[in-house]
C-alpha positions as CSV (number, residue, x, y, z in Angstrom):
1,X,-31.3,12.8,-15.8
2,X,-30.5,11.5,-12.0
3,X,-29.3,8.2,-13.8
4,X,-26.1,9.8,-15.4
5,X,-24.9,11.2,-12.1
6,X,-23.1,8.7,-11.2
7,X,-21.3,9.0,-14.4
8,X,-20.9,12.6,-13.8
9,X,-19.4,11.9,-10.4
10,X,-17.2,9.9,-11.5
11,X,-15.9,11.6,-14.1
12,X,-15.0,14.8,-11.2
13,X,-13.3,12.5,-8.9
14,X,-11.0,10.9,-11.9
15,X,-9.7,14.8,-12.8
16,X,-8.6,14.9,-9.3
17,X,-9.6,16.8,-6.6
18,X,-7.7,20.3,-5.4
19,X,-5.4,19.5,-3.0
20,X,-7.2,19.7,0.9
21,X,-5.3,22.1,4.1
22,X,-5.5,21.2,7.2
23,X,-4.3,22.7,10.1
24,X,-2.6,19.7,12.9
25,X,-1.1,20.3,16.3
26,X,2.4,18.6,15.4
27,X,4.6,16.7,17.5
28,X,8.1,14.7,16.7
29,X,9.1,11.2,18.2
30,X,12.5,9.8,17.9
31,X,11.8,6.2,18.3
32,X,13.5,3.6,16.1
33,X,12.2,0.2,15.2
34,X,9.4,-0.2,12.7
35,X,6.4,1.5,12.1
36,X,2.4,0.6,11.9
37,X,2.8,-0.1,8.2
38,X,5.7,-2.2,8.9
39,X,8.1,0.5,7.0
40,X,11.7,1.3,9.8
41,X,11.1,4.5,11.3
42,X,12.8,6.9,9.1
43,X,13.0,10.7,7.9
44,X,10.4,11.9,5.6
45,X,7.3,9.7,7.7
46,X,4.7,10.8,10.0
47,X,2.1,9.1,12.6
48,X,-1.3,9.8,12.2
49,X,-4.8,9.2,13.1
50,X,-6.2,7.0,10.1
51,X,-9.4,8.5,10.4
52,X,-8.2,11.4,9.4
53,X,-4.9,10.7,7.5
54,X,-4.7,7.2,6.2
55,X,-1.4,5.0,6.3
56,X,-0.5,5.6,2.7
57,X,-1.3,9.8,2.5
58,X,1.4,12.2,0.9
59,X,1.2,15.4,2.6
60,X,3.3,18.3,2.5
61,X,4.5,20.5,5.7
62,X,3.8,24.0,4.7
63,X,5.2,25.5,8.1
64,X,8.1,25.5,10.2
65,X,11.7,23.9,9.7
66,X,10.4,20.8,8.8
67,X,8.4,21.8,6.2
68,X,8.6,19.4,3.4
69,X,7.0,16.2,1.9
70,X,6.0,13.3,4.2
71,X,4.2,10.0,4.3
72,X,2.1,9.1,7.0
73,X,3.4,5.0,7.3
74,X,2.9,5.3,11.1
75,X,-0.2,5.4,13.8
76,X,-0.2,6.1,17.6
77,X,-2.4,6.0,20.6
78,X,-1.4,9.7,21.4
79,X,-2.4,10.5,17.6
80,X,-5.7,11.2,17.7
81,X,-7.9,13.6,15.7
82,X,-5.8,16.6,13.7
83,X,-3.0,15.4,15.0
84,X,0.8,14.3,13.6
85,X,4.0,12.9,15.0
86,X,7.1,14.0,13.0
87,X,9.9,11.3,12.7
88,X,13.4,13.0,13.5
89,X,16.6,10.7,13.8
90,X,17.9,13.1,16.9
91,X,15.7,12.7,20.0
92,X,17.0,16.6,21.8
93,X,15.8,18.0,18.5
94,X,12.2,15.9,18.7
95,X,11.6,17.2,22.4
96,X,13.1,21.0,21.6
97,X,9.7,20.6,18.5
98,X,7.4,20.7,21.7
99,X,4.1,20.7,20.1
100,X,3.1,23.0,16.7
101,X,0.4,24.3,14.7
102,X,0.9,23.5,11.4
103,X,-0.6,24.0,8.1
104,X,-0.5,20.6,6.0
105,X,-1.5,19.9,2.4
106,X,-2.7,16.7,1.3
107,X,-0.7,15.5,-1.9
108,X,-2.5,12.0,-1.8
109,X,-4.7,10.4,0.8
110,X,-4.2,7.3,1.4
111,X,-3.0,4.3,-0.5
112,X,-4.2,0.9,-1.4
113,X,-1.4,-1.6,-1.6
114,X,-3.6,-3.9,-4.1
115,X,-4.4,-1.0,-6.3
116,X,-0.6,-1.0,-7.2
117,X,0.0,-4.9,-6.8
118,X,0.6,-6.8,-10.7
119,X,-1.7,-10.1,-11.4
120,X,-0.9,-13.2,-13.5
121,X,-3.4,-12.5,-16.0
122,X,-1.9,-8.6,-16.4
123,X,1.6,-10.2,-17.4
């Protein structure tokens, strides 16, 4: 029997796991310029500790007036741990955020860029 568990296992993680919530002390930055993915800072992306949030995770806000979908396409050395930074075009709005509790869902963590990348021998 123990040799079909990995079958098993595998079989669990390809019907998807339930979405996770976390709670994260949340911040917001208004800095322009590009972020650790290489994506320009824009609305709808948040910095995170890859650790816990890998560039590439889909997470929804569930709290708050930004609550919404995000991508986390940026890191920072202040981002450490259960941690996010917000992106928000207007900086007096970033530093009235101050510092949050938030509850987040993850949608998708992480993303592998090859995973979605075509191949000569797939044409």
């Amino acid at each position: 029997m123990p040799r079909f568990l990995p079958l098993l296992l595998i079989g669990a993680a390809s019907l998807g796991a339930a979405p996770s919530t976390l709670h994260v002390k949340a911040t917001a930055y208004c800095l322009k310029g590009r972020t650790a993915s290489g994506a320009p800072a824009r609305m709808g992306i948040v910095a995170a500790d890859p650790r816990v949030l890998p560039v590439g995770t889909v997470l929804r806000i569930l709290d708050g007036p930004s609550s919404g979908i995000y991508t986390v396409m940026d890191t920072g050395a202040a981002v450490k741990g259960h941690k996010i930074d917000i992106f928000v075009p207007d900086c007096a709005r970033a530093e009235r955020f101050g510092e949050q509790t938030l509850r987040v869902r993850v949608i998708r963590r992480g993303w592998d860029p090859k995973a979605t990348e075509s191949t000569e021998g797939e044409r």
